[in-house]
C-alpha positions as a printed Julia matrix, in Angstrom:
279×3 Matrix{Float64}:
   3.48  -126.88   -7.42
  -0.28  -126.26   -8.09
  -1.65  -124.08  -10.92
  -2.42  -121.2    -8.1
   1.06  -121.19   -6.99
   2.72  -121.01  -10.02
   0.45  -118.11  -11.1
   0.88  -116.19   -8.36
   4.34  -116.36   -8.65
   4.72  -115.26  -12.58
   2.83  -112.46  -11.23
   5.25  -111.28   -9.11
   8.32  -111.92  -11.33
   6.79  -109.87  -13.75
   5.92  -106.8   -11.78
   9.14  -106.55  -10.29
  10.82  -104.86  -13.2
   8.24  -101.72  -13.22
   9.3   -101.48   -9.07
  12.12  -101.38  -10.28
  11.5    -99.19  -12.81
   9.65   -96.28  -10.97
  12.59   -96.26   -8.13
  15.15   -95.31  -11.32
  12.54   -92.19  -12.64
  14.76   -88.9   -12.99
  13.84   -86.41  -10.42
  13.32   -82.66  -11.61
  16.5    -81.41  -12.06
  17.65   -78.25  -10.14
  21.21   -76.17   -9.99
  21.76   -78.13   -6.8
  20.8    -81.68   -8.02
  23.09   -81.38  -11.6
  26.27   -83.46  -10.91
  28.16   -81.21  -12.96
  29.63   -78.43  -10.71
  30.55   -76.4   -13.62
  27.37   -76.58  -15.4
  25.34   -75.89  -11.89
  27.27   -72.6   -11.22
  26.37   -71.32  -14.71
  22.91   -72.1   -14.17
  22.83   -69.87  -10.44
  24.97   -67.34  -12.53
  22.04   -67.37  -15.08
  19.48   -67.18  -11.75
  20.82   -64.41  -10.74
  21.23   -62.44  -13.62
  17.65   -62.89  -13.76
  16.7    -61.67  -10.32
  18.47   -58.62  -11.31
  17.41   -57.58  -14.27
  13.97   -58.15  -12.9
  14.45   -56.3   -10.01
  15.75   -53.02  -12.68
  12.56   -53.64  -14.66
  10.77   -53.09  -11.59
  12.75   -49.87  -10.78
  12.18   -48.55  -14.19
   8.59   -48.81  -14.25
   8.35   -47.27  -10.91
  10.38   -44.25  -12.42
   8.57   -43.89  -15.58
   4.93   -43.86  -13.62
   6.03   -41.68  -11.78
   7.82   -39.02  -14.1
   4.26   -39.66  -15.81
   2.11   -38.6   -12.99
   4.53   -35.71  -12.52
   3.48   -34.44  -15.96
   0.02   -35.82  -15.3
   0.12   -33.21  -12.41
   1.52   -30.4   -14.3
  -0.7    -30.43  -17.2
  -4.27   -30.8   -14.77
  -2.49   -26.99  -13.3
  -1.72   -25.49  -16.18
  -5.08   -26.36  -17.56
  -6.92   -24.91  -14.68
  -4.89   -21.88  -14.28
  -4.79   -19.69  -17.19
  -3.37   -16.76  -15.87
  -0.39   -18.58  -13.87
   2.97   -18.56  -15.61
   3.49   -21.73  -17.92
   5.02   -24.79  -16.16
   8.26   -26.23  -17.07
   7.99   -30.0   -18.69
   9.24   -31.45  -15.53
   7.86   -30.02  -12.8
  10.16   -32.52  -10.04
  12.7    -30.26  -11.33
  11.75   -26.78  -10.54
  14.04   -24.18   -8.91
  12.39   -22.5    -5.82
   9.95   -19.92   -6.84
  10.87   -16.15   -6.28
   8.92   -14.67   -3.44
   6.97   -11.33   -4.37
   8.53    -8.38   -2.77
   5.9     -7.18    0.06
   3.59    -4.37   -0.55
   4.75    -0.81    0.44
   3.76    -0.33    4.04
   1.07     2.34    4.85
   1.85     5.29    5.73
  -0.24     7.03    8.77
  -0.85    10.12    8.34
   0.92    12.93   10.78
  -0.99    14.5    13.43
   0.83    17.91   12.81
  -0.91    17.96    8.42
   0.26    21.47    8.32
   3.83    20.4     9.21
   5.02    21.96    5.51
   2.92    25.11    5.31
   4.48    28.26    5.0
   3.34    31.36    6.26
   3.01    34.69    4.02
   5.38    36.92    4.31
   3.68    39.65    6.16
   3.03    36.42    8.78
   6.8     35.7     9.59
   8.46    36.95   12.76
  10.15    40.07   11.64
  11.49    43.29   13.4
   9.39    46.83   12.28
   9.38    49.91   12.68
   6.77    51.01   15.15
   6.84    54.09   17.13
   4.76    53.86   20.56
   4.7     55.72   23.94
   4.56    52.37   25.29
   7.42    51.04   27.13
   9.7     47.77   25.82
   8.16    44.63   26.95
   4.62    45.54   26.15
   3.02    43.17   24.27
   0.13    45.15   21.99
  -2.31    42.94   20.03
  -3.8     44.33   16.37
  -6.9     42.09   16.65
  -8.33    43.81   12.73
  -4.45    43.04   11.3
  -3.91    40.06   13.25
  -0.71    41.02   14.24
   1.23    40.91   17.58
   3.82    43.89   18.44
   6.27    43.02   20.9
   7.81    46.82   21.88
  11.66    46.44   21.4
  11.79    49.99   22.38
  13.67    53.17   20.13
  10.58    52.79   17.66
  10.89    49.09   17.16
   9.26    46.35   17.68
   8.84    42.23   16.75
   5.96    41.61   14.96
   4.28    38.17   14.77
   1.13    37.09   12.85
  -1.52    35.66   14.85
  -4.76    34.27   14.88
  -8.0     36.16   16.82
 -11.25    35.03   17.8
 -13.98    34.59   15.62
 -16.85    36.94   15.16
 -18.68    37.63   18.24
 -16.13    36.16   20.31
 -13.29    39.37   19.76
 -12.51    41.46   23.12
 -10.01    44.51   23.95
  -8.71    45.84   26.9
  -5.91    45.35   29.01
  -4.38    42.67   31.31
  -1.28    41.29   32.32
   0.28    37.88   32.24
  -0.27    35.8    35.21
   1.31    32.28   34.33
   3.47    30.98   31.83
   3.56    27.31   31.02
   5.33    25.14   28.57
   3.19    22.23   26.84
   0.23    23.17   29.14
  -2.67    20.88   29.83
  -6.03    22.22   28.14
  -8.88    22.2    30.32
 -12.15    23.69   28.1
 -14.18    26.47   30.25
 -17.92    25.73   31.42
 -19.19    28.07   28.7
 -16.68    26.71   25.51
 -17.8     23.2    26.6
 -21.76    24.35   26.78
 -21.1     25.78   23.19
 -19.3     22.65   21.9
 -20.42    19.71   23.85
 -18.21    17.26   21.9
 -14.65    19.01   23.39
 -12.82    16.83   25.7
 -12.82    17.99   29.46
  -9.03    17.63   29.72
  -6.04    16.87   27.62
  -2.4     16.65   28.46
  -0.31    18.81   27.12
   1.64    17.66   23.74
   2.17    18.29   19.89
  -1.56    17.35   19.62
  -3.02    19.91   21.97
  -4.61    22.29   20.85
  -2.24    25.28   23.31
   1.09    24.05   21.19
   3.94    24.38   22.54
   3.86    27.66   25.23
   0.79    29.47   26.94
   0.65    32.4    28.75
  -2.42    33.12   30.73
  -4.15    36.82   31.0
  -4.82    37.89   34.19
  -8.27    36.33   35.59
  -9.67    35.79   32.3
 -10.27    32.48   30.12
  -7.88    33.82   27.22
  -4.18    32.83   26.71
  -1.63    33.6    24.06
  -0.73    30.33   22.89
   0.92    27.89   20.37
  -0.84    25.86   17.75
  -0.35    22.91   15.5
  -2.53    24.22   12.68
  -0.15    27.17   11.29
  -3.04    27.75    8.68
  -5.05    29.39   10.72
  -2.57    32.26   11.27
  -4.09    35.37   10.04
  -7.79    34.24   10.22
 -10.51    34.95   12.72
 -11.23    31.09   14.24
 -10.4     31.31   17.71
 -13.11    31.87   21.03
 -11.08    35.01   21.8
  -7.63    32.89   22.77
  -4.51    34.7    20.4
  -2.44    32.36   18.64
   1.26    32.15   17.3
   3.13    29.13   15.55
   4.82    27.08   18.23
   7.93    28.77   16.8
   6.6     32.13   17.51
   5.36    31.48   20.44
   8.64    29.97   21.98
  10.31    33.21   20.63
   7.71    34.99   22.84
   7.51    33.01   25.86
  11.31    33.43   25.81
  10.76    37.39   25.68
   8.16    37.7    28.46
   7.72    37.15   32.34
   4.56    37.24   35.02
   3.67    41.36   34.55
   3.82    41.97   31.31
   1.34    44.39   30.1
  -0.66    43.19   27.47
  -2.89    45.76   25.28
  -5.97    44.2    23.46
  -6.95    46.38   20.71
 -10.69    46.38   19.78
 -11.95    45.51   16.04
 -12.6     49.16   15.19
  -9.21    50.36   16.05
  -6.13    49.91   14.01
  -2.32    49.95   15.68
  -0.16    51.79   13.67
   1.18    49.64   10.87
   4.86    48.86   11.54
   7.39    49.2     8.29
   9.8     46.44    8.14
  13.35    47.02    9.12
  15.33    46.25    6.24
């Protein structure tokens, strides 16, 4: 054999060892690859113990950020809200807040105001003595006393306070009634309307009209005896020559009276006598 041969052969014997060599290297051992079963089980046991407890770390932190953003929260509100009520320390935790009872409802205000005045005493419906040659049924107005005389008859009579027509606007004389009505429509005259532009030209009849509750018309003329829903104004000159009676009083009346009933206007200078009260 030549010197090349031999060489090249040496060569090769001696490399065949580290072949042999790098084919017997130790892989990375896993838990699968251990050939001990026993100690491979303990080392998954030990894997998973780890995932777990790395998985509650997790949890934890999550929990604690956000019970700290919770308080985060609650302390930016109570710091920009000095009047509010203090916070509890853990806000998450909070019962549901109260509601505030709602504010008293308003009120409106009635259309009758007057609805708890009381009349004087010489006002009230009462039954006087009053002697007249008049028959019973006549109806005799005291326009300076503002009182109303129904005749009962034997020297007696009802008397009612009333209300008259301002100054300038009293009348006397006599009529009779010529319609009744109950809650009557008000329809201003030409001449009340001329005087007080701003009156409406009709109203229905109703606890706001100005009639009340009964009207009974005089004869041909423009002036009724009538309800009204300001009982104040009993006893005072206000009217544009209409007489006027608390609704109750003027019920009591209406319920007295009938179409024909004589009706005697006293004038301002001329007192009826004054009736005593039957006691």
């Amino acid at each position: 054999m030549s010197c090349r041969g031999r060489r090249t052969k040496q060569f090769l014997n001696a490399t065949k060892p580290f072949w042999r060599f790098r084919a017997n290297v130790l892989k990375r051992l896993t838990v699968t690859d251990h050939p001990n079963d026993a100690l491979g089980d303990t080392g998954a046991l030990g894997a998973k113990q780890g995932t777990i407890m790395f998985k509650s770390a997790k949890l934890n932190s999550r929990l604690v950020a956000a019970a700290l953003g919770a308080l985060t929260v609650g302390a930016i509100a109570l710091s920009t809200s000095a009047a509010a009520a203090p916070l509890p320390l853990f806000p998450f935790m909070m019962t549901p807040p109260v509601q505030a009872a709602p504010p008293p409802a308003q009120v409106a205000p009635s259309d009758d105001e007057d609805s708890t005045f009381v009349l004087p005493s010489r006002l009230k419906r009462q039954v006087v003595n009053y002697p007249t040659r008049e028959a019973a049924g006549t109806i005799i107005i005291d326009t300076p006393n503002t009182y109303l005389y129904y005749v009962l008859g034997g020297g007696q009579a009802i008397r009612y306070g009333i209300g008259v027509g301002r100054e300038g606007f009293t009348w006397s004389g006599t009529q009779t009634i010529a319609k009744k009505a109950e809650w009557p429509d008000w329809t201003p005259p030409p001449e009340m309307i001329a005087r007080q532009p701003y009156l409406p030209r009709h109203m229905t009849g109703g606890p706001g009209n100005p009639l009340g509750a009964r009207a009974m018309y005089l004869g041909g003329t423009v002036y009724r005896i009538h309800g009204t829903n300001a009982p104040h104004t009993i006893g005072t000159r206000v009217s544009s020559g209409c007489l006027r009676l608390v609704n109750e009083d003027v019920i009591d009346l209406y319920s007295r009276v009938h179409v024909g009933t004589k009706v005697i206007v006293l004038p301002m200078d001329r007192r009826a006598d004054l009736g005593n009260v039957v006691r």
